[in-house]
ChimeraX commands (.cxc) that place a marker at each C-alpha (Angstrom):
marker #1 position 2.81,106.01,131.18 radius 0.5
marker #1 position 6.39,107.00,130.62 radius 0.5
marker #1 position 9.10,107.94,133.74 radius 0.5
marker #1 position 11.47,110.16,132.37 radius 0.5
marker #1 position 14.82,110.60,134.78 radius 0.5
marker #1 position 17.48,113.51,134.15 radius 0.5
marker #1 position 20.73,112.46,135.37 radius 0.5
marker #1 position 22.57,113.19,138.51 radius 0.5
marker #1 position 21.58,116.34,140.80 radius 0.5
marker #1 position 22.57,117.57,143.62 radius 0.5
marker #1 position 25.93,117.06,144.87 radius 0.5
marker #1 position 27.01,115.34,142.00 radius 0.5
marker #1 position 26.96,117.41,139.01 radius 0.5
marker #1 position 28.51,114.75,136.31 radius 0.5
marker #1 position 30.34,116.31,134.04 radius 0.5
marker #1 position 31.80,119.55,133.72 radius 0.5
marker #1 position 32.88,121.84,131.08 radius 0.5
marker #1 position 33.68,125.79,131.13 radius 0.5
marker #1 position 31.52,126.22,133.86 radius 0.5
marker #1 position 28.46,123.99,132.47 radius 0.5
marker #1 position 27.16,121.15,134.82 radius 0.5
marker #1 position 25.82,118.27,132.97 radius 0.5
marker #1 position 23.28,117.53,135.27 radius 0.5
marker #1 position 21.66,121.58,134.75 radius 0.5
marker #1 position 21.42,120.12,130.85 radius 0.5
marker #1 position 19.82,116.76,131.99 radius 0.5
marker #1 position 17.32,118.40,133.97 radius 0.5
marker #1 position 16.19,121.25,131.53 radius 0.5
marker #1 position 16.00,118.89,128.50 radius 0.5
marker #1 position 14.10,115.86,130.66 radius 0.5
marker #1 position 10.93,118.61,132.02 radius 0.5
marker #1 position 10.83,119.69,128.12 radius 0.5
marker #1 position 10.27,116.63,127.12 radius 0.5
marker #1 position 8.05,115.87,129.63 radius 0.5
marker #1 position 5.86,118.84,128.75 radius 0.5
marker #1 position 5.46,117.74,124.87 radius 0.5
marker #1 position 4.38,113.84,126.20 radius 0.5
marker #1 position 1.80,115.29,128.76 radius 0.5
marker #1 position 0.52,117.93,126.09 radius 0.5
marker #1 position 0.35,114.75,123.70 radius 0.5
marker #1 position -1.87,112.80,125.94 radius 0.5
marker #1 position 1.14,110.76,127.57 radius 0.5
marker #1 position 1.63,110.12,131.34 radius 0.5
marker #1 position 4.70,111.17,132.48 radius 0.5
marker #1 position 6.29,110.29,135.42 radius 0.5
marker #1 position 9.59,112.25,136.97 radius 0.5
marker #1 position 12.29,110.73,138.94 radius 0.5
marker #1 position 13.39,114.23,140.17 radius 0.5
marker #1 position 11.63,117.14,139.89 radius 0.5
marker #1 position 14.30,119.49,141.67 radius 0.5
marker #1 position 18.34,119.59,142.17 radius 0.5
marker #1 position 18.63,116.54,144.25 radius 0.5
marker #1 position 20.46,113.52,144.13 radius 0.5
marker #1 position 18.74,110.34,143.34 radius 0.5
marker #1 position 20.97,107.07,143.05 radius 0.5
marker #1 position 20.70,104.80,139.91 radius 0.5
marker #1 position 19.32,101.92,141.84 radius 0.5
marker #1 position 16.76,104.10,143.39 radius 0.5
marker #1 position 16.03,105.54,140.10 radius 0.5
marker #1 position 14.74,101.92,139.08 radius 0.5
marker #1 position 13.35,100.89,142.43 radius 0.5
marker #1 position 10.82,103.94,142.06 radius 0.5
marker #1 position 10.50,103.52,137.76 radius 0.5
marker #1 position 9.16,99.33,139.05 radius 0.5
marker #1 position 7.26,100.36,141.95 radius 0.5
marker #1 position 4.83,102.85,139.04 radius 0.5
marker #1 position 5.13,100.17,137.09 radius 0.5
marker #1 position 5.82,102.41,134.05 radius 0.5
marker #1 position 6.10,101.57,130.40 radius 0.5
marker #1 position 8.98,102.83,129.61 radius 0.5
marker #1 position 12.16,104.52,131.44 radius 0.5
marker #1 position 13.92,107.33,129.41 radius 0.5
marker #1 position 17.27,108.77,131.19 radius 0.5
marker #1 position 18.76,111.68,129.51 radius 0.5
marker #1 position 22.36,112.29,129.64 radius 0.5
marker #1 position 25.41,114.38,128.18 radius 0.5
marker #1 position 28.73,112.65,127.12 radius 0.5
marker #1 position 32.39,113.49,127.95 radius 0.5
marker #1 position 35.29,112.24,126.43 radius 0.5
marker #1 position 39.07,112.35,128.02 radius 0.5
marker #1 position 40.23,115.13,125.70 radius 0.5
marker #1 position 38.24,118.67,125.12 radius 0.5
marker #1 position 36.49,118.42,121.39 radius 0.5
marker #1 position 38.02,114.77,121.14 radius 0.5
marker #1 position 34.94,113.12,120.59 radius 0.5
marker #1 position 31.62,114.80,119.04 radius 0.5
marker #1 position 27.99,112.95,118.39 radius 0.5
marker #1 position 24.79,111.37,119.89 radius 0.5
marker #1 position 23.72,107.73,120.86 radius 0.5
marker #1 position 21.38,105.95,122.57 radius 0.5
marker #1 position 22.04,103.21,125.23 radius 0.5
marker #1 position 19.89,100.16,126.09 radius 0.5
marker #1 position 20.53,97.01,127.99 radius 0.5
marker #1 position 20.32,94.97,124.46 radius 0.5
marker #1 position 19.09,95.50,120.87 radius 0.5
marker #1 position 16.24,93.70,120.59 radius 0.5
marker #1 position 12.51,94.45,121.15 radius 0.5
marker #1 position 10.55,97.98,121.63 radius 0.5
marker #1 position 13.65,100.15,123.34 radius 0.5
marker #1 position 15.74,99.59,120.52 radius 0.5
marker #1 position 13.27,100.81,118.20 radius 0.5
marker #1 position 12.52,103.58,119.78 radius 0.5
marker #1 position 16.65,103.92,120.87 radius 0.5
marker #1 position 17.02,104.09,116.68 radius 0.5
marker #1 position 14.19,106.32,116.12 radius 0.5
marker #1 position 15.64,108.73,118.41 radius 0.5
marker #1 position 19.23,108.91,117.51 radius 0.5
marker #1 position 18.03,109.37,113.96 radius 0.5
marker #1 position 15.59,112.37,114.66 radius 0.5
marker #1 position 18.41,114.08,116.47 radius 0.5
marker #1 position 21.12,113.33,113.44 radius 0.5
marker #1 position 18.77,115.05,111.43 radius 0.5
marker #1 position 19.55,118.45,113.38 radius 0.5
marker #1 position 22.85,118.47,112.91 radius 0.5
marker #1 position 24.67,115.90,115.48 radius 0.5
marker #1 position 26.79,113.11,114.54 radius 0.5
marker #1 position 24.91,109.57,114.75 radius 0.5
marker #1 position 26.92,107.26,116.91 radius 0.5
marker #1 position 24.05,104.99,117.16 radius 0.5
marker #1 position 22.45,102.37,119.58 radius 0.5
marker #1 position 24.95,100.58,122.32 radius 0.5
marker #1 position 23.97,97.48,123.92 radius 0.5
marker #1 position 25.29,98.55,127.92 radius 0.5
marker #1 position 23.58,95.91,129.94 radius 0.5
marker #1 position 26.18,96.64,132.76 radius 0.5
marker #1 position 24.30,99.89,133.54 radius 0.5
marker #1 position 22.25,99.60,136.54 radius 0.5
marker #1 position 19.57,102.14,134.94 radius 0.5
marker #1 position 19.22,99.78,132.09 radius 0.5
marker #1 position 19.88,96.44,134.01 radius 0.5
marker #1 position 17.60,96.44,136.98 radius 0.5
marker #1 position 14.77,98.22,135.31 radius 0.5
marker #1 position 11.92,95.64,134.23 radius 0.5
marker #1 position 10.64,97.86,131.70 radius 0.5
marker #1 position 12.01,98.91,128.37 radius 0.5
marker #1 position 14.77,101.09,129.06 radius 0.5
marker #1 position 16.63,103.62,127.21 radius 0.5
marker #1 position 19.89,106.27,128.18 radius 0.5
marker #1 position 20.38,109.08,125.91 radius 0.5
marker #1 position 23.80,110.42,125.45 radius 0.5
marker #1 position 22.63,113.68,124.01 radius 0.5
marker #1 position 25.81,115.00,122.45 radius 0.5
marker #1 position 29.64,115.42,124.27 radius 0.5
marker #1 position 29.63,117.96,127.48 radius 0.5
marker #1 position 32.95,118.90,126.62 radius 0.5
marker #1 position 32.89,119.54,122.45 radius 0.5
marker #1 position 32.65,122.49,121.62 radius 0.5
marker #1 position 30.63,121.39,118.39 radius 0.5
marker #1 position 28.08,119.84,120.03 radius 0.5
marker #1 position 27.53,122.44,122.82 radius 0.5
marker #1 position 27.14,124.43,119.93 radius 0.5
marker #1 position 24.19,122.69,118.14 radius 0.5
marker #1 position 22.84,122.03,121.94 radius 0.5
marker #1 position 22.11,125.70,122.58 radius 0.5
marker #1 position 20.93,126.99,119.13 radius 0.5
marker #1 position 18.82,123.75,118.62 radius 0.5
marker #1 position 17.61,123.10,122.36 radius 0.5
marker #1 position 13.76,123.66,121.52 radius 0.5
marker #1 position 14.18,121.58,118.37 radius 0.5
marker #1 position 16.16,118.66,120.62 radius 0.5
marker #1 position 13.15,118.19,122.79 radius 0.5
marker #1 position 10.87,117.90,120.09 radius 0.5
marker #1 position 13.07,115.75,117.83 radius 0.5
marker #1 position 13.01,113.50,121.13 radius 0.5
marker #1 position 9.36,113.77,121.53 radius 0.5
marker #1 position 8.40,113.30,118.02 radius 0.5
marker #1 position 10.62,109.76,118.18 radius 0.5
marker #1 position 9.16,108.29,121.66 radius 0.5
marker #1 position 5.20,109.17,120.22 radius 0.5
marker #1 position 6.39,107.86,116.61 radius 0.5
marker #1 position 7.17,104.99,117.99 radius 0.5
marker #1 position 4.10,103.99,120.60 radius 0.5
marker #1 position 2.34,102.12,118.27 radius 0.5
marker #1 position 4.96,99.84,117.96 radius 0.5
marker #1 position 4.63,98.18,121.73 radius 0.5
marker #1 position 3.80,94.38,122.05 radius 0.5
marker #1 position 0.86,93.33,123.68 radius 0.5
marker #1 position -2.67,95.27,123.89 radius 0.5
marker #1 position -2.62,99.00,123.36 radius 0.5
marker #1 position -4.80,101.84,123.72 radius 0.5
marker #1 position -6.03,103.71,121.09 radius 0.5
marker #1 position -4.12,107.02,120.23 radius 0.5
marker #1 position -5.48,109.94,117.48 radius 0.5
marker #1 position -2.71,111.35,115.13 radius 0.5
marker #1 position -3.06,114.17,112.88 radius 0.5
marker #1 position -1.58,113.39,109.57 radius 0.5
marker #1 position -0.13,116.49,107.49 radius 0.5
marker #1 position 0.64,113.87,104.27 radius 0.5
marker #1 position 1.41,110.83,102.67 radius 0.5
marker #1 position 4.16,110.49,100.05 radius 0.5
marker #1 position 6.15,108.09,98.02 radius 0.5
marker #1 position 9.16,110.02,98.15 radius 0.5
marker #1 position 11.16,110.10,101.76 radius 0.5
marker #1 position 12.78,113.58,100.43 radius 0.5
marker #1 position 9.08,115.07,100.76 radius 0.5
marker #1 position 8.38,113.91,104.17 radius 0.5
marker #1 position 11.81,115.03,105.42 radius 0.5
marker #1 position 10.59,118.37,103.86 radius 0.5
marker #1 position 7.52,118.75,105.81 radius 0.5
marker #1 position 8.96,117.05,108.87 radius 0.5
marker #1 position 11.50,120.05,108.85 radius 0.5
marker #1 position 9.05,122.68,108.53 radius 0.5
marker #1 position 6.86,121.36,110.93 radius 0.5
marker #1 position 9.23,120.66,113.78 radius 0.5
marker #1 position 10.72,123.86,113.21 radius 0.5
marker #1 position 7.34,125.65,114.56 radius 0.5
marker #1 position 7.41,123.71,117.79 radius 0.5
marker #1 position 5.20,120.58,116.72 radius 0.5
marker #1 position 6.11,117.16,117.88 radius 0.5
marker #1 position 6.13,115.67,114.19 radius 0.5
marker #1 position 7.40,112.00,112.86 radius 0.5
marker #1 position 7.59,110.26,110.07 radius 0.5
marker #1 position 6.00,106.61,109.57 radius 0.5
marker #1 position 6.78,104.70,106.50 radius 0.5
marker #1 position 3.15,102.36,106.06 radius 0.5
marker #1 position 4.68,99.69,103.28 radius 0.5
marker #1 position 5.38,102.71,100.17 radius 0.5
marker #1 position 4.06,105.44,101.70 radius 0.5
marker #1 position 5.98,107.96,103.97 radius 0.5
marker #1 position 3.43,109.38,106.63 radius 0.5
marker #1 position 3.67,112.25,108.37 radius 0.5
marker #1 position 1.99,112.50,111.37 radius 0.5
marker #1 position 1.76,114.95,114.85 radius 0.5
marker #1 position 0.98,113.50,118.53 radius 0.5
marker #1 position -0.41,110.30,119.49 radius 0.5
marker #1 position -3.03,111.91,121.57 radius 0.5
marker #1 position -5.39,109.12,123.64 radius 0.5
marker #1 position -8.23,112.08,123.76 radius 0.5
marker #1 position -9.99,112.81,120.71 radius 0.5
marker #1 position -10.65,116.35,121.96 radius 0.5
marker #1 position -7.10,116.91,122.38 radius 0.5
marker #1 position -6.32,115.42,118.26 radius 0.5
marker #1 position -8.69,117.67,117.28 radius 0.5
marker #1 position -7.76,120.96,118.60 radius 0.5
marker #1 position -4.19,119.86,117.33 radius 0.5
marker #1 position -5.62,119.44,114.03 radius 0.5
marker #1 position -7.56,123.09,114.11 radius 0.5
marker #1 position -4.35,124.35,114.73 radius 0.5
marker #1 position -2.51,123.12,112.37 radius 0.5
marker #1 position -4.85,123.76,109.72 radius 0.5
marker #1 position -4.62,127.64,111.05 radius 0.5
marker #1 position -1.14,127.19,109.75 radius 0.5
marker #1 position -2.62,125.98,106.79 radius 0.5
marker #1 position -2.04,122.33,106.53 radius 0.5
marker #1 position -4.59,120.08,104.93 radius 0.5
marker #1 position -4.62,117.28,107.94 radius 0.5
marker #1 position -6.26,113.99,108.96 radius 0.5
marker #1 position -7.22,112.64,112.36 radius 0.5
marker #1 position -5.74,108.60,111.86 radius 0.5
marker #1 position -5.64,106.28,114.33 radius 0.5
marker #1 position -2.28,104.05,112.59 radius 0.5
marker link #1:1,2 radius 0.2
marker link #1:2,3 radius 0.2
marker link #1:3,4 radius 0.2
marker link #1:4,5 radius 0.2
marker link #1:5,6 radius 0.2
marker link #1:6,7 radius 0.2
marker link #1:7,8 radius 0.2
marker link #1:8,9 radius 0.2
marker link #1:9,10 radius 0.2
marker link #1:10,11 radius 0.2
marker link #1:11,12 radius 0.2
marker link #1:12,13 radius 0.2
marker link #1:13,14 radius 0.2
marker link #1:14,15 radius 0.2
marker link #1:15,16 radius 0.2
marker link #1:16,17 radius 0.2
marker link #1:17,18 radius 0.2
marker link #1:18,19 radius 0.2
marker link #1:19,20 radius 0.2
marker link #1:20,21 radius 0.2
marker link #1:21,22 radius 0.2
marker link #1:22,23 radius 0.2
marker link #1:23,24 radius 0.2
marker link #1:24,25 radius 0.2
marker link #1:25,26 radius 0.2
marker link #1:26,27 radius 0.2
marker link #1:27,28 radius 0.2
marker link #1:28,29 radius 0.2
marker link #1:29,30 radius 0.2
marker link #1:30,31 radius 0.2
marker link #1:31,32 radius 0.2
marker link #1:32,33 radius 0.2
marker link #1:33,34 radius 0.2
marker link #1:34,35 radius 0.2
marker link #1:35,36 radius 0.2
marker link #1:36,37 radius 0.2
marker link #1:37,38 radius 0.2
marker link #1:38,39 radius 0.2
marker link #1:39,40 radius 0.2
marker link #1:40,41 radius 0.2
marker link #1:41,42 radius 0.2
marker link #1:42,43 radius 0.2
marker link #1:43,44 radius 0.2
marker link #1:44,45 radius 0.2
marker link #1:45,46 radius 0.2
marker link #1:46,47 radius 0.2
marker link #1:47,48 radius 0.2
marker link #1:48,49 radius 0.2
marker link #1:49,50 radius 0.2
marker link #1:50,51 radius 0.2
marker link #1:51,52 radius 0.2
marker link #1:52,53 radius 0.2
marker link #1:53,54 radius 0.2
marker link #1:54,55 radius 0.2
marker link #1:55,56 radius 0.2
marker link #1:56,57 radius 0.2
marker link #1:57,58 radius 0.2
marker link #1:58,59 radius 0.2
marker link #1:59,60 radius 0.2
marker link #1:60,61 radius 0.2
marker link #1:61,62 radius 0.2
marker link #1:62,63 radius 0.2
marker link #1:63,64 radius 0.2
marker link #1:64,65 radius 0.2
marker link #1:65,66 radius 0.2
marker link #1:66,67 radius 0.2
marker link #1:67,68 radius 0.2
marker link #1:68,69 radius 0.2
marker link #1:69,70 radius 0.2
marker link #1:70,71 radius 0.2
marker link #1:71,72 radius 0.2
marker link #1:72,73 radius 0.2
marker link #1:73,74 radius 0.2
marker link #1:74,75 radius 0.2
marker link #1:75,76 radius 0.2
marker link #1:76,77 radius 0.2
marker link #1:77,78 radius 0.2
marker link #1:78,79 radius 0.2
marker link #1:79,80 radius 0.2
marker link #1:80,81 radius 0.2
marker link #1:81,82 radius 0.2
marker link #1:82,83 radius 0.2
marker link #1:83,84 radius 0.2
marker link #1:84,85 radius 0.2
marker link #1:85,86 radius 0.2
marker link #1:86,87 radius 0.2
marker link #1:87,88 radius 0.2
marker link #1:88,89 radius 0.2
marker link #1:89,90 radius 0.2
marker link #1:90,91 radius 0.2
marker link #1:91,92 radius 0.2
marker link #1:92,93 radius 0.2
marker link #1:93,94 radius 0.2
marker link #1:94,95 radius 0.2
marker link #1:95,96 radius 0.2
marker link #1:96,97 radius 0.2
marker link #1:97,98 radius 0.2
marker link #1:98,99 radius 0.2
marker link #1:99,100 radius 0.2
marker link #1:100,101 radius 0.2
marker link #1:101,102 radius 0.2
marker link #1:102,103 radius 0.2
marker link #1:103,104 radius 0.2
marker link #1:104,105 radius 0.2
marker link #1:105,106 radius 0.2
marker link #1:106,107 radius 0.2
marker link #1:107,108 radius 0.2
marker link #1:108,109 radius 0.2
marker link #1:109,110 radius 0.2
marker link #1:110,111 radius 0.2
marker link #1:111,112 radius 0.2
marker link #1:112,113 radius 0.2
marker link #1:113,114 radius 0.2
marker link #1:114,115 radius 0.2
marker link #1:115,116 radius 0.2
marker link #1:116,117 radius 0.2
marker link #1:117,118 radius 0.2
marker link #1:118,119 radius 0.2
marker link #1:119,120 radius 0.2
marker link #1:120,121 radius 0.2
marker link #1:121,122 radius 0.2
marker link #1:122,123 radius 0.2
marker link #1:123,124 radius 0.2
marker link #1:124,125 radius 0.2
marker link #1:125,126 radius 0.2
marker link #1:126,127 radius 0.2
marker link #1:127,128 radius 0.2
marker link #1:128,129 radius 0.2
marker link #1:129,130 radius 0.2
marker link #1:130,131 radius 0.2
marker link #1:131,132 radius 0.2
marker link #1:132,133 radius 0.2
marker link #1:133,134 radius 0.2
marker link #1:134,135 radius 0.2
marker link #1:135,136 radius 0.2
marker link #1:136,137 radius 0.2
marker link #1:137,138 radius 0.2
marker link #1:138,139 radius 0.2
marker link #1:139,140 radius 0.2
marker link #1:140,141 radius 0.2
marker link #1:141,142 radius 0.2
marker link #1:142,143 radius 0.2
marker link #1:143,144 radius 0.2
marker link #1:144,145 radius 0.2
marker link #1:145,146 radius 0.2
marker link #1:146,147 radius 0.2
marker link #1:147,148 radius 0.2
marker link #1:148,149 radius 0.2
marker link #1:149,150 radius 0.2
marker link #1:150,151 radius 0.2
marker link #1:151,152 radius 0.2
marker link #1:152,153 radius 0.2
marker link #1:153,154 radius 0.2
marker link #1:154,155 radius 0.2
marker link #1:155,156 radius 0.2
marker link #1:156,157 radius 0.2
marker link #1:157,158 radius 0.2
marker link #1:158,159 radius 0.2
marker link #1:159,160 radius 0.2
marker link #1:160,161 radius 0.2
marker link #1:161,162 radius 0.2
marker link #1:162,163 radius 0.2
marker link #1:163,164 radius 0.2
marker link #1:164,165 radius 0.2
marker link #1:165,166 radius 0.2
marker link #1:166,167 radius 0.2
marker link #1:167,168 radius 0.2
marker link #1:168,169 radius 0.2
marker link #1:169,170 radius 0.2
marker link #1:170,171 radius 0.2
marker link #1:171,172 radius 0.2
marker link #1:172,173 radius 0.2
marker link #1:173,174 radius 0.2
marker link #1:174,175 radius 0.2
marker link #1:175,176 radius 0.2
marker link #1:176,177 radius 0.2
marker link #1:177,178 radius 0.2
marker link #1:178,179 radius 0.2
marker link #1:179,180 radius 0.2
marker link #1:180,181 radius 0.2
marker link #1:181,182 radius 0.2
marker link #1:182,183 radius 0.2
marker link #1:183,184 radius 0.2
marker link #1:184,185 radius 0.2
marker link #1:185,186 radius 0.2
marker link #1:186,187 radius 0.2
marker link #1:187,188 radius 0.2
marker link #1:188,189 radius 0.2
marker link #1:189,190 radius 0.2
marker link #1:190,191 radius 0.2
marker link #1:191,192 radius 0.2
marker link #1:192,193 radius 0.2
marker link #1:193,194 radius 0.2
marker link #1:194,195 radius 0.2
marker link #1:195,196 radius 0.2
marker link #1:196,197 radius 0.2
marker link #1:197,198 radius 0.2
marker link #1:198,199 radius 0.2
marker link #1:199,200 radius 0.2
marker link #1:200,201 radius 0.2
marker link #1:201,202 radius 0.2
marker link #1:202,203 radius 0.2
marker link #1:203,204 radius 0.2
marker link #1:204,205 radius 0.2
marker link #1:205,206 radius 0.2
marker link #1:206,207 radius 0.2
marker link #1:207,208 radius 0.2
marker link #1:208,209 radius 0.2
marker link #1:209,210 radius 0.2
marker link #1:210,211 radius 0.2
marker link #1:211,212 radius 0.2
marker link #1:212,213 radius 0.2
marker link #1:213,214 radius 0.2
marker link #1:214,215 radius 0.2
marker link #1:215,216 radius 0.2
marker link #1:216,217 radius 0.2
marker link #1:217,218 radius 0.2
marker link #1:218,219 radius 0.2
marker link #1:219,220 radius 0.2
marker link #1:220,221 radius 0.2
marker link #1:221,222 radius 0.2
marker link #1:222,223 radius 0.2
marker link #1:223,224 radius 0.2
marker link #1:224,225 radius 0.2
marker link #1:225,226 radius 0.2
marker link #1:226,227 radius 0.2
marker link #1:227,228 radius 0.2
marker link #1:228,229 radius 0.2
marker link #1:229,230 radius 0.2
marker link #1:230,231 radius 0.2
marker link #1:231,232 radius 0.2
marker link #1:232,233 radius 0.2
marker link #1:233,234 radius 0.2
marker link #1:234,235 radius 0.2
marker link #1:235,236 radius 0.2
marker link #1:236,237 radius 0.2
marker link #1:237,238 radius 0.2
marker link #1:238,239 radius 0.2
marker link #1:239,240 radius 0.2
marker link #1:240,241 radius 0.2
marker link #1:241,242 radius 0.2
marker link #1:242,243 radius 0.2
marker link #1:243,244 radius 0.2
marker link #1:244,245 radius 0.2
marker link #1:245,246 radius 0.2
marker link #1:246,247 radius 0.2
marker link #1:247,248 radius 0.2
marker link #1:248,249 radius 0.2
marker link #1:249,250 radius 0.2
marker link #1:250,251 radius 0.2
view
């Protein structure tokens, strides 16, 4: 089970740029993401589900009481200046464990559309990320008020939530402690990263929530982590529609 929370609502828009409301970006880009983790197989949990304002220490009173396993917040940047700062990164409470992991995995997949990689930030002042006791993560996805960024945000937005999507299943099997069994479809296997990234591309530009896993010299790449077979395998008739020779895996 995952709680995803978009940031701010309501009477408190966060930041604001020519008109655009951070918290209208937050919102849209959070129920995307939730969509691709449901049709994957993954509980998701909301924190908001409409324009109201939810406090951060509420946000993490109701993300303990579901006793989730992990808490995603998405967010937009803002710098002092217009186009002073441009880029994405990922804050957790420290780097160490699970969340960073999956904090890394995430500001990668997004680089690889287009946005500057700022990279993971230990904030363990952050009440989101402080008073959570699950692995947390806050994703700064790009600068509110840079132009550049906006940019990439709009003409990329379906490829965003996937690129997010494609990093939180990539990295599931990496959680301590017993887990449950998920079905991937495989597209290939290669030696070379450069033909991965090639069929990562293609693939997550028609909509599927793909990853790449390296398994010792071998690049995988992979689609869902569904915990239904059923689900794996009409995943894999449709990707072999699209004509891709595929494998149902369960690593």
């Amino acid at each position: 089970m995952r709680k995803l929370q978009s940031a701010h609502g309501g009477n408190d828009p966060g930041a604001v740029y020519k008109g655009r409301r951070e918290k209208d970006d937050n919102f849209a880009l959070a129920m995307e993401v939730g969509r691709i983790l449901s049709e994957n197989g993954v509980d998701v949990l909301y924190t908001r589900t409409t324009d109201d304002y939810i406090s951060p220490f509420e946000r993490a009173r109701l993300a303990n009481e579901a006793k989730v396993d992990f808490f995603i917040s998405f967010h937009r940047n803002s710098s002092p200046e217009v186009n002073q700062y441009n880029g994405v990164e990922v804050l957790v409470y420290d780097k160490n464990g699970i969340k960073y992991e999956m904090a890394q995995n995430i500001v990668g997949a997004l680089g690889e559309l287009g946005f500057r990689e700022i990279g993971v930030q230990a904030r363990p002042g952050l009440v989101v990320l402080r008073k959570t006791k699950m692995p947390a993560l806050l994703i700064e996805t790009g600068f509110l008020n840079s132009d550049k960024d906006n940019q990439l945000y709009d003409e990329k937005n379906a490829e965003i939530a996937q690129a997010i999507a494609g990093a939180i299943l990539g990295t599931l099997d990496q959680q301590q402690g017993e887990e449950p069994l998920y079905y991937r479809v495989q597209t290939g296997a290669f030696r070379k990263r450069e033909n991965a990234d090639r069929m990562l591309y293609l693939l997550q530009e028609k909509g599927y929530p793909a990853y790449i896993l390296q398994d010792g010299e071998l690049y995988k790449v992979q689609v869902g982590a569904f915990l239904q077979l059923d689900n794996a395998i009409r995943m894999e008739q449709k990707l072999r529609e699209d004509g891709y020779c595929t494998l149902i895996v369960t690593k």
